[in-house]
C-alpha positions as CSV (number, residue, x, y, z in Angstrom):
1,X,84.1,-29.3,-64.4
2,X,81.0,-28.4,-65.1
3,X,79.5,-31.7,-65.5
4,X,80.9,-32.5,-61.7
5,X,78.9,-29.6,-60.8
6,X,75.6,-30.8,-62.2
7,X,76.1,-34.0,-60.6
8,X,77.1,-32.3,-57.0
9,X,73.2,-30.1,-57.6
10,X,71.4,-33.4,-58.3
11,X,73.1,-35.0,-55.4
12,X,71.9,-32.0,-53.0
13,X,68.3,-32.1,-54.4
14,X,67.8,-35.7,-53.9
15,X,68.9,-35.1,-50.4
16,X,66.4,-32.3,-49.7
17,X,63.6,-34.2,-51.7
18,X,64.5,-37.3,-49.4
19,X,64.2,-35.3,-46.0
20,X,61.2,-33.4,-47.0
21,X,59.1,-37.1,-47.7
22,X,61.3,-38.3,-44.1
23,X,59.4,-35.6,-42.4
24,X,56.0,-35.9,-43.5
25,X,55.5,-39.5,-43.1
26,X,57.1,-39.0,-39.2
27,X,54.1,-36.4,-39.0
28,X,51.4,-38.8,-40.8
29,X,52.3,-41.4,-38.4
30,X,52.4,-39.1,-35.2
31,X,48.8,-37.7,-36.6
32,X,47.2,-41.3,-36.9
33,X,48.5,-42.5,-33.4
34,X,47.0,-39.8,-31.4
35,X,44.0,-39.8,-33.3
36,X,43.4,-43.5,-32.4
37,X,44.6,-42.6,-28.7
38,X,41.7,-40.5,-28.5
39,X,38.9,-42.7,-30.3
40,X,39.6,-45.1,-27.7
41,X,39.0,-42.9,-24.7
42,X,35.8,-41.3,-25.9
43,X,33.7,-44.4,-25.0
44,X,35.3,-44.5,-21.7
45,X,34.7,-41.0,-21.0
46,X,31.3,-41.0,-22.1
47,X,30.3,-43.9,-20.2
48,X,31.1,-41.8,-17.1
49,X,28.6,-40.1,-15.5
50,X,28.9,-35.8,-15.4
51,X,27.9,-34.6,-12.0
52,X,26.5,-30.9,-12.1
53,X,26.1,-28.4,-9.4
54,X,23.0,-27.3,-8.3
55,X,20.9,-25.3,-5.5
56,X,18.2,-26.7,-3.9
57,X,15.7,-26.2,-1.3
58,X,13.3,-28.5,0.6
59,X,9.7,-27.9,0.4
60,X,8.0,-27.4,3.1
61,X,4.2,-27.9,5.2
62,X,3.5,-24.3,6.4
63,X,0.9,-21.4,6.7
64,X,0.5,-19.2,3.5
65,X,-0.5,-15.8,3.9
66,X,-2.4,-14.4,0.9
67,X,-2.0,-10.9,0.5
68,X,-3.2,-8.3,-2.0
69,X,-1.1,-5.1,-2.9
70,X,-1.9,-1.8,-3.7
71,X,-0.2,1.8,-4.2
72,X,-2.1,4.2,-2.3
73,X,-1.2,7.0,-0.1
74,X,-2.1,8.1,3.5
75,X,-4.8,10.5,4.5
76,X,-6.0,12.7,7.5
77,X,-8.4,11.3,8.9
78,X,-10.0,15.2,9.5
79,X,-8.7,18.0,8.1
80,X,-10.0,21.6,9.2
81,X,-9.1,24.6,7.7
82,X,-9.4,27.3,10.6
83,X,-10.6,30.2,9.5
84,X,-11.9,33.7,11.0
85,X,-15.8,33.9,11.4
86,X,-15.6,37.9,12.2
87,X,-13.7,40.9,11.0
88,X,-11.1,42.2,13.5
89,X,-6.9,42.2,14.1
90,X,-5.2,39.2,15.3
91,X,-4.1,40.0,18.9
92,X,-3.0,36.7,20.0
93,X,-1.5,33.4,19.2
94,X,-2.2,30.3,21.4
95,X,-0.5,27.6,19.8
96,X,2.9,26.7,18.6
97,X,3.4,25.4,14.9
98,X,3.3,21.5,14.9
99,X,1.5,21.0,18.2
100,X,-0.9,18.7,19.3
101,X,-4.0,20.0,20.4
102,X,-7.6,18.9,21.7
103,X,-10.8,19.5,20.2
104,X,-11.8,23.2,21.9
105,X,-8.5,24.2,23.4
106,X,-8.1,28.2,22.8
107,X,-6.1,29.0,19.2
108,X,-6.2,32.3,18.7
109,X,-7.7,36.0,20.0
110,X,-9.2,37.9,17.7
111,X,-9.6,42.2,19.3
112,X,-12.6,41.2,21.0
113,X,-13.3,45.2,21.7
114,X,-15.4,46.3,19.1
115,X,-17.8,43.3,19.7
116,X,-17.9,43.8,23.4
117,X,-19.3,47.5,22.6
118,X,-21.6,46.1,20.0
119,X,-23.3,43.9,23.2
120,X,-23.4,46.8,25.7
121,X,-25.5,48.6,23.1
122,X,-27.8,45.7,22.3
123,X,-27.9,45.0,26.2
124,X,-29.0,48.8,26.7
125,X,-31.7,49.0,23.8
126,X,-33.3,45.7,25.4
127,X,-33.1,47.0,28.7
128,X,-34.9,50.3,26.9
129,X,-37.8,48.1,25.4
130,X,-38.1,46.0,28.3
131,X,-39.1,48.9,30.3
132,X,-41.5,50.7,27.8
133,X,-42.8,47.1,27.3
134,X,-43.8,46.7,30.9
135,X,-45.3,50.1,31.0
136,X,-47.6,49.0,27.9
137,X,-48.8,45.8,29.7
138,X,-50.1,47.9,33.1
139,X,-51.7,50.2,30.7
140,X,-53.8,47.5,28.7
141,X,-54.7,45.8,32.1
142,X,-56.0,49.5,33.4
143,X,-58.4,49.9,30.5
144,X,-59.1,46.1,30.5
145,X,-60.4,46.9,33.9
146,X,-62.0,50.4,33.4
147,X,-63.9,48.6,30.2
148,X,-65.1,45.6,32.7
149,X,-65.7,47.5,35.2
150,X,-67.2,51.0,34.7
151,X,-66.9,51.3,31.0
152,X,-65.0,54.7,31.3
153,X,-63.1,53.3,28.2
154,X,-64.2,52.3,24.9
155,X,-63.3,48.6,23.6
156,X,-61.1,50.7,20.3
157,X,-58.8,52.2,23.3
158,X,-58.7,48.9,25.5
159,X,-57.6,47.2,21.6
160,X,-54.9,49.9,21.0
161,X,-53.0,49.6,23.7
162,X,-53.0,45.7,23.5
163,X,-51.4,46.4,20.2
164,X,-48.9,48.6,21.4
165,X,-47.6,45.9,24.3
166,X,-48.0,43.5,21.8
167,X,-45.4,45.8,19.2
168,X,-43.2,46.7,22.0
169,X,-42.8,43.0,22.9
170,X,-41.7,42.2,19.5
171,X,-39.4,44.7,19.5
172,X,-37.9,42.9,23.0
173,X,-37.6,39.9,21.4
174,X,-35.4,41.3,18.4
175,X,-33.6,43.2,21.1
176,X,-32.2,39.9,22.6
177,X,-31.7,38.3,19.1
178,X,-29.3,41.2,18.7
179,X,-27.7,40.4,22.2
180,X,-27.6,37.1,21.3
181,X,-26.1,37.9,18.0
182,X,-23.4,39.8,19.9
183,X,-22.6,37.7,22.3
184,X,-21.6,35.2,19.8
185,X,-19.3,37.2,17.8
186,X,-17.8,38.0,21.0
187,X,-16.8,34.1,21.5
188,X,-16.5,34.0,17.6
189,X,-13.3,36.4,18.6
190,X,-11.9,33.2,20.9
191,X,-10.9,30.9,17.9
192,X,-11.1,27.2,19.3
193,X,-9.5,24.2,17.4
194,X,-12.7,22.2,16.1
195,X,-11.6,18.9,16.3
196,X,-8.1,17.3,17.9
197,X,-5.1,16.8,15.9
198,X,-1.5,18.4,14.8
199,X,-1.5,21.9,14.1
200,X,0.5,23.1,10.8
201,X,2.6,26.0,10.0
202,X,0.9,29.4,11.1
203,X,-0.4,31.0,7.8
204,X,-1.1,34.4,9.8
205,X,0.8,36.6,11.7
206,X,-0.6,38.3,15.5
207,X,-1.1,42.0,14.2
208,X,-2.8,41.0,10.9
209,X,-6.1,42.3,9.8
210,X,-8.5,38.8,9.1
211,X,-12.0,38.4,8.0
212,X,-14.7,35.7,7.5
213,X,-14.5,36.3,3.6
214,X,-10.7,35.4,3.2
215,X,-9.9,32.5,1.3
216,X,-6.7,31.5,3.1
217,X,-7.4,29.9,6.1
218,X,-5.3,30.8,9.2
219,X,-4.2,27.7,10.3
220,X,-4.9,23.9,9.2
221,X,-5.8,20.7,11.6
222,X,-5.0,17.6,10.8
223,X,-5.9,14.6,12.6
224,X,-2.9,11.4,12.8
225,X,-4.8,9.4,15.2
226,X,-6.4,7.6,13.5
227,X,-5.2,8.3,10.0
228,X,-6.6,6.2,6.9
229,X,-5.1,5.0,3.8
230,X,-6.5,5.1,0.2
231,X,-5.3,2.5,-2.4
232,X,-6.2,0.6,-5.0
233,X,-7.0,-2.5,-6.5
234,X,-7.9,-4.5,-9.4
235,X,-11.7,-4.5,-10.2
236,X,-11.3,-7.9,-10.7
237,X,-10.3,-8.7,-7.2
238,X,-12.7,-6.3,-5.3
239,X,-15.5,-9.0,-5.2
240,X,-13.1,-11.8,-3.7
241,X,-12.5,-8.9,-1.3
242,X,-15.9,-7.9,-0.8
243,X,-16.3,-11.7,0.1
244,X,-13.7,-11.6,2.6
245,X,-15.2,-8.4,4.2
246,X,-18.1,-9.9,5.0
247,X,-16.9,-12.8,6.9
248,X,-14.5,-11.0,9.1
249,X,-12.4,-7.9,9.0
250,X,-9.8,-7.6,6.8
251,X,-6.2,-6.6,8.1
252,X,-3.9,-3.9,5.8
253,X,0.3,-3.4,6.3
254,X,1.1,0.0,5.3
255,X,4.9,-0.3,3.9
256,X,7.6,2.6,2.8
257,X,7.8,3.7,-0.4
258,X,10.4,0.5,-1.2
259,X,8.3,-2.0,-0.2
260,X,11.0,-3.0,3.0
261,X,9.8,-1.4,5.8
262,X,6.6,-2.0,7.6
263,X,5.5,1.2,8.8
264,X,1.7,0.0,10.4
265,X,-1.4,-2.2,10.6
266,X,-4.6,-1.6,10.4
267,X,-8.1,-2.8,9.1
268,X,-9.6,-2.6,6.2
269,X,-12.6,0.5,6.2
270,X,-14.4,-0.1,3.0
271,X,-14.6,-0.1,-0.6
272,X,-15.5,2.6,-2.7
273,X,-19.0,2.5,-4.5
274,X,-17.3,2.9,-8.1
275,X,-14.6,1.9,-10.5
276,X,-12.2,3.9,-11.8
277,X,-12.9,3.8,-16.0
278,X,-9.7,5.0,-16.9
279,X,-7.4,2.8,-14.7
280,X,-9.7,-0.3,-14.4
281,X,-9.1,-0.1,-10.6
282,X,-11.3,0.7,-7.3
283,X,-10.7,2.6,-4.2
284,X,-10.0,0.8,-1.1
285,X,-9.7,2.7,2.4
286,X,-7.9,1.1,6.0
287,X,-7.7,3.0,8.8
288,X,-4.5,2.8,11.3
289,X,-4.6,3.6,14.8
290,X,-0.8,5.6,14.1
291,X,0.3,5.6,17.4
292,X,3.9,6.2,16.7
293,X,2.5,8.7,14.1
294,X,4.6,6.6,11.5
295,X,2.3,7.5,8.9
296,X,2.0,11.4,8.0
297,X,-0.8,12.7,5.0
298,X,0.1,12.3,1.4
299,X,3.1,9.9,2.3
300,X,3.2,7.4,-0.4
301,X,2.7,3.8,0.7
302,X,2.4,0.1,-0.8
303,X,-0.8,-1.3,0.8
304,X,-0.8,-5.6,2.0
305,X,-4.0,-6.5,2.2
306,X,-4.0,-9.9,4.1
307,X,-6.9,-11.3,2.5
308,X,-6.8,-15.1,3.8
309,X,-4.0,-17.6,5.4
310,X,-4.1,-21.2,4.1
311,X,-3.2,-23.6,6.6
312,X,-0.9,-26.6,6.1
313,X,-0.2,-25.4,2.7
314,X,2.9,-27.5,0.8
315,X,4.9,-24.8,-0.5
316,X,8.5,-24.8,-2.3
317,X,10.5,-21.8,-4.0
318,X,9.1,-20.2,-7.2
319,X,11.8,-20.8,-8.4
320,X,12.2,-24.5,-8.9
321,X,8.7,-24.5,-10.5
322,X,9.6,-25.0,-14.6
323,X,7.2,-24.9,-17.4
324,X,6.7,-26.8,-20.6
325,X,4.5,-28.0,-23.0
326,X,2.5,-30.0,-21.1
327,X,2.4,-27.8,-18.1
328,X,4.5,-27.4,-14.9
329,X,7.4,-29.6,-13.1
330,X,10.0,-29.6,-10.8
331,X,13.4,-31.6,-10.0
332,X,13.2,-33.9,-7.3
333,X,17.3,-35.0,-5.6
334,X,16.5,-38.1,-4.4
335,X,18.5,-40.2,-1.8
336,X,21.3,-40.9,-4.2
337,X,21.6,-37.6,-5.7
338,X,20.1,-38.4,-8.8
339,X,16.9,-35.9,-9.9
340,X,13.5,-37.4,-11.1
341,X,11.7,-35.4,-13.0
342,X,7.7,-34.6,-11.5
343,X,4.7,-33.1,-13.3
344,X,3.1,-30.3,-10.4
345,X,0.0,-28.5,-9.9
346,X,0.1,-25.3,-8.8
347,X,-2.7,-23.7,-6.1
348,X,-0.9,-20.2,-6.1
349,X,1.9,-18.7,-6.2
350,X,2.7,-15.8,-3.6
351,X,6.0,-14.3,-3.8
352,X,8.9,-16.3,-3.9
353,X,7.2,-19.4,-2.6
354,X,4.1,-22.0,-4.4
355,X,1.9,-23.9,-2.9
356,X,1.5,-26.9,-4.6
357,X,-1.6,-29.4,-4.5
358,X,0.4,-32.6,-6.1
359,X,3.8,-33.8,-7.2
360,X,5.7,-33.5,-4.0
361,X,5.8,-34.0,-0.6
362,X,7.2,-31.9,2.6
363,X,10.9,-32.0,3.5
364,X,11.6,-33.6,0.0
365,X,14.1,-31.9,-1.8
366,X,13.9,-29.9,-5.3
367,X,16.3,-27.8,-7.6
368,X,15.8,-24.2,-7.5
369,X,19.2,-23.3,-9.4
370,X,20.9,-25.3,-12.3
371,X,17.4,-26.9,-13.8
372,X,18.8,-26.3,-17.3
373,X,21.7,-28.6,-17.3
374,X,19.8,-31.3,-16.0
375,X,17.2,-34.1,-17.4
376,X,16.2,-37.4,-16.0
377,X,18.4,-39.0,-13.8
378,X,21.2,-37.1,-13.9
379,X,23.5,-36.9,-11.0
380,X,24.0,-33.5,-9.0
381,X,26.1,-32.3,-6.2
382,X,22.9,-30.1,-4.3
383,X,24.3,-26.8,-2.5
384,X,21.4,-25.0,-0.2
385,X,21.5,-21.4,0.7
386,X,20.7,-20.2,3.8
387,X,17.5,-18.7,4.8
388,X,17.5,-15.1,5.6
389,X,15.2,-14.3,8.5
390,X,12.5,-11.3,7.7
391,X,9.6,-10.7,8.4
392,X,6.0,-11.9,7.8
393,X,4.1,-10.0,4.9
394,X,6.7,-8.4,2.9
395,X,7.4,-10.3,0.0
396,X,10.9,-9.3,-0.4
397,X,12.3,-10.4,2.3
398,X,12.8,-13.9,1.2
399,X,10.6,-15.3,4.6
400,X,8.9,-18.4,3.6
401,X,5.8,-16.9,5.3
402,X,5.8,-13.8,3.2
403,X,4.7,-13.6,0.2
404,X,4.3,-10.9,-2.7
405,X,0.5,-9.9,-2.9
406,X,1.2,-8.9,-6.9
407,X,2.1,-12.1,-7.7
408,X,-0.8,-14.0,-5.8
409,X,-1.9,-17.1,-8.8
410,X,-4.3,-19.4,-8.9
411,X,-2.7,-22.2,-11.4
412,X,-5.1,-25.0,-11.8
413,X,-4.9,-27.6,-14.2
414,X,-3.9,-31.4,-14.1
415,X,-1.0,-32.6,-15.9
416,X,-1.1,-36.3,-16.0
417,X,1.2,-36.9,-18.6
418,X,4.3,-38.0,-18.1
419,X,8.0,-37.7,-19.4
420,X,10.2,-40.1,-21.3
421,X,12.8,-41.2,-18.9
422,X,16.3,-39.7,-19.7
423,X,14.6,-36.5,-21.4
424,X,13.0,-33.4,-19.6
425,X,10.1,-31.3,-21.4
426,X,11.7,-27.6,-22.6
427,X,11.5,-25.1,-20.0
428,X,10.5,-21.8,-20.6
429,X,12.1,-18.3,-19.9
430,X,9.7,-18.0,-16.8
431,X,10.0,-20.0,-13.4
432,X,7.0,-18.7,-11.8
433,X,3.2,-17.3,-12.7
434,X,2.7,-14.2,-11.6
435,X,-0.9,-13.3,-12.0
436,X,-3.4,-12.1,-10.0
437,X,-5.9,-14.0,-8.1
C-alpha cells in the first residue's frame, strides 16, 4: 500500500511539472509572434508622414503706426485758488458747487459796508483839501501881483504862500490815493472768478468771517478746456522725439487706466528741460482740447505718443517670429501644406505685429501657433483665427494697425545663413523683442 501511494504522488507531479513547461512555451511562442507583428509595422508606420495642427496667419502690406507710451497723469490747465483780498463777512454766494463759469462772472459778496463808509470819508477829506487848496492858489496869485505890481508885499510872503498851495496840493493828491485805495477794496468785496473753468466744492460758508491772510482759499478754479497731460519717457527716446517735434507736431492718445479705452487726442506741448536722475526718465506735456471733458485732474492715464507711420510696411504676427542661434525665422505653409523654414530681419516690432525687411512676402502664409512640433518640411493642417476688429493705437486690441508703443524694436542684423534641410535651429522661450526704440 504504501508503495502504490508513492507511485500515485510521482504520477501527480509529473503531471503538474508537464503542464507548468505546456504553459510557458504557449506563452514564449505568443510573446515572440507579436513581437515580430510589431517589428514589421514600425517601418511602415514610420515611413508615413505625421501631419500636425497649427495656426497661422498671413502677412500682410500695411501702414505701421509707431507709437511711444508713457504713464502720466492729467492736469488743469489753470488752477486758481480764490481767495479773499479784504477782511469782512461772507454775505453772499454766486455760484453753485461744480459749475462752469467765465473769467469775471460775480462769485461771491463780501459786506461791502464798511468799505463804502471808508470812501465817503476819503471822498470828504479830498473834497476838504481841494477847497483849502484852491483858496492857497488865489492867495499866491494876489501877492504875485501886489509884488509885481506895487511891491506892497515882500518876495519871503509871495514864497510862503507858494509853499503852502504847493503842501496843500500834496495833501490832495494823497487824498485821492486814499479814494482810490477805497474804491478798490470796495470792488475787492465783489469776488470775480479770475480765469474760466469748473468751480469745486465751496470751502466757505455765507456768514463766515474771511480775510486776505487765511491760508485756505474759498473756492478753487480749475480749467478742463483745454487740459494737458504730463508723462514720461525714456531719456533715451526723448532725442528721436525731439526730432520728430521739429518736423511736424506730434499727436498723443490719452487711454484709461487699463490701457482699453481711448479717452482723447491731443498734441504733443513740449519737453521738459531736464531728466529725472532717479528714474532715468523725462517729462513730456500734450495738451487736449477735452470737449467731452473726458479727462478730469489727477486721473491717471497711459500716454500713445504717435511718433511716425511707416508706409507699406510688411508686417506678420509677433508671434510667428522664432529665435535661434543664428538669429530670427519664421515658418512658411507653402501650397502643399508643407512649412519651409526662412531666416527674417526684423525692422521693429510694435505690439503684436513685426515689420519685416526680408524673408517673406505679403499674403504668404506663416505659423504663429504650433512652431515647436515642426522642422523642415513637415506637413501641417493650418487653422486661422479670426481677426477681432479694434481700434487704431491701442496695442491690445489685436488690430493689425495698432501696435504697443512699449514694445516699439529696432532688430537689425542680417542672417544669411541658412538651415540644414529637415532640421530647424532651437527656438527660444521668447517669440518677439520687446525693446525700445
Amino acid at each position: 500500500m504504501t508503495s502504490g501511494r508513492a507511485i500515485s504522488r510521482q504520477v501527480r507531479e509529473f503531471r503538474a511539472s508537464l503542464i507548468v513547461l505546456t504553459t510557458a512555451l504557449l506563452l514564449t511562442i505568443f510573446f515572440t509572434a507579436c513581437s515580430g507583428s510589431n517589428s514589421g509595422a514600425s517601418p511602415a508606420r514610420a515611413n508615413t508622414p505625421q501631419t500636425v495642427q497649427v495656426t497661422v496667419a498671413p502677412a500682410q502690406q500695411q501702414d505701421l503706426p509707431i507709437y511711444l507710451t508713457g504713464l502720466g497723469s492729467a492736469t488743469a490747465y489753470y488752477t486758481v485758488s480764490v481767495k479773499s483780498r479784504v477782511d469782512g463777512q461772507l454775505v453772499d454766494v454766486k455760484f453753485r458747487e461744480g459749475e462752469s463759469v467765465k473769467k469775471g462772472d460775480l462769485l461771491a459778496v463780501i459786506d461791502p459796508r464798511p468799505y463804502q463808509v471808508q470812501l465817503n470819508q476819503a471822498q470828504a477829506t479830498l473834497f476838504k483839501d481841494q477847497a483849502s487848496l484852491r483858496d492857497a492858489q488865489l492867495n499866491f496869485q494876489r501877492y504875485k501881483s501886489l509884488l509885481q505890481d506895487s511891491g506892497a508885499v515882500s518876495q519871503q510872503q509871495v514864497d510862503t504862500q507858494k509853499a503852502t498851495a504847493d503842501q496843500l496840493e500834496g495833501a490832495v493828491r494823497n487824498d485821492q490815493a486814499t479814494v482810490d485805495n477805497a474804491k478798490l477794496n470796495l470792488a475787492y468785496c465783489h469776488i470775480t472768478a479770475p480765469e474760466s473753468g469748473r468751480i469745486g466744492l465751496r470751502l466757505v460758508d455765507p456768514g463766515n468771517m474771511v480775510h486776505a491772510s487765511d491760508a485756505n482759499p474759498m473756492i478753487v478754479i480749475t480749467q478742463l478746456q483745454p487740459i494737458t497731460v504730463v508723462f514720461t519717457l525714456p531719456e533715451d527716446q526723448l532725442q528721436t522725439v525731439a526730432q520728430h517735434m521739429r518736423k511736424a507736431p506730434l499727436q498723443v492718445d490719452a487711454y484709461s487706466r487699463d490701457d482699453q479705452t481711448k479717452l482723447a487726442t491731443g498734441k504733443l506741448l513740449t519737453i521738459d528741460n531736464e531728466i529725472d536722475q532717479t528714474t532715468g526718465t523725462g517729462r513730456l506735456k500734450a495738451v487736449f482740447d477735452n470737449k467731452d471733458n473726458e479727462l478730469w485732474p489727477n486721473q491717471f492715464v497711459n500716454a500713445h505718443l504717435l511718433l511716425e507711420t511707416r508706409k507699406n510696411a510688411t508686417v506678420l504676427p509677433s508671434a510667428a517670429i522664432q529665435r535661434g542661434p543664428q538669429g530670427s525665422y519664421i515658418f512658411v505653409v507653402k501650397p502643399d501644406k508643407t512649412v519651409e523654414v526662412r531666416t527674417v530681419n526684423i525692422a521693429i516690432t510694435q505690439g503684436t505685429l513685426a515689420e519685416v525687411t526680408s524673408g517673406v512676402s505679403p499674403n504668404e502664409t506663416v505659423v504663429t501657433d504650433g512652431q515647436d512640433k515642426l522642422q523642415a518640411g513637415s506637413h501641417v493642417e493650418p487653422h486661422q483665427l479670426a481677426s477681432t476688429p479694434a481700434s487704431p493705437g491701442n496695442p491690445n486690441s489685436g488690430n493689425p494697425s495698432s501696435g504697443n508703443p512699449n514694445s516699439a524694436n529696432p532688430n537689425s542684423g542680417k542672417h544669411g545663413q541658412s538651415y540644414r534641410q529637415g532640421s530647424a535651429p532651437a527656438s527660444d522661450s521668447s517669440k518677439s523683442g520687446t525693446a525700445s526704440q
